[in-house]
C-alpha positions as CSV (number, residue, x, y, z in Angstrom):
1,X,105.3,118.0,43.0
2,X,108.7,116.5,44.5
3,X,108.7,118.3,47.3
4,X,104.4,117.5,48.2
5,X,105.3,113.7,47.6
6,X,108.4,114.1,50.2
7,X,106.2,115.8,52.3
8,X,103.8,113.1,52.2
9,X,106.2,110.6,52.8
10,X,107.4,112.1,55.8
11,X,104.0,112.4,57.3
12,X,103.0,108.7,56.8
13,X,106.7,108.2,58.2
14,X,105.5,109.9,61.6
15,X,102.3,108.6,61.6
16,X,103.5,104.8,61.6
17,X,106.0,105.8,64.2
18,X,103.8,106.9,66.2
19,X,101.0,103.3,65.8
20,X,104.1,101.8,66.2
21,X,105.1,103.1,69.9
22,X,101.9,103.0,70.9
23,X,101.4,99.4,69.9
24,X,104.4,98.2,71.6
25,X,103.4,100.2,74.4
26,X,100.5,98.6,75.7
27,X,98.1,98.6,78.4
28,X,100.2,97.5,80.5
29,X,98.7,98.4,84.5
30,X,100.0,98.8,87.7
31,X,100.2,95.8,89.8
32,X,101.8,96.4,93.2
33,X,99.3,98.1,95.6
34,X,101.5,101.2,96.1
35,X,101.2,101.5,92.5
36,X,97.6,101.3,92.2
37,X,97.4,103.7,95.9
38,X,99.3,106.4,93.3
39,X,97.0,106.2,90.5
40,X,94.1,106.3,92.6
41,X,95.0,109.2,94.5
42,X,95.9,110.6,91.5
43,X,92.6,109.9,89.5
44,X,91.1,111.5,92.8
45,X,93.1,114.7,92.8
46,X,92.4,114.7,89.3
47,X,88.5,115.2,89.5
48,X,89.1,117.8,92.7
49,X,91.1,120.2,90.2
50,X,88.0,119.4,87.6
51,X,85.1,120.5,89.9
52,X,87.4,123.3,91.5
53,X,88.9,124.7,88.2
54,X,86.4,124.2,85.5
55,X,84.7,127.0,83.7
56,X,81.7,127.7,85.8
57,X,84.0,127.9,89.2
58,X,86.5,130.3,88.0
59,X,84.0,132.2,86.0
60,X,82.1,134.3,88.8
61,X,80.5,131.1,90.2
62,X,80.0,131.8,94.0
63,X,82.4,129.5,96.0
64,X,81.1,126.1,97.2
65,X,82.1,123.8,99.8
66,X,84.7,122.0,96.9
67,X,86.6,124.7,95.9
68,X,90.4,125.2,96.8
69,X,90.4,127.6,99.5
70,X,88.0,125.5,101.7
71,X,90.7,123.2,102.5
């Protein structure tokens, strides 16, 4: 029963560090442009390896006009 109760403990332990960090953290957000030019090429390159690497591509899908080796 000791050892469940420890176990316990230590889970709740994690689980407030981890509210904790992520509380403190914030949503803190770019504000200089070359910060915001990085996240949006990166949102962009983002949804390229979606549509190019997703299920229906890589599973015998013919190629389209999106896919990797087009470009």
């Amino acid at each position: 029963m000791v050892t469940v109760l420890i176990f316990l403990g230590l889970l709740a332990g994690a689980a407030v560090l981890l509210v904790v960090t992520l509380l403190r953290r914030g949503n803190s957000r770019t504000e200089n442009a070359e910060g915001l030019l990085i996240e949006q090429q990166s949102r962009i390159q983002a949804h390229s390896d979606r549509v190019s690497f997703g299920t229906f591509s890589v599973h015998n899908a013919p190629p389209t006009m999106t896919d990797q080796h087009r470009r």
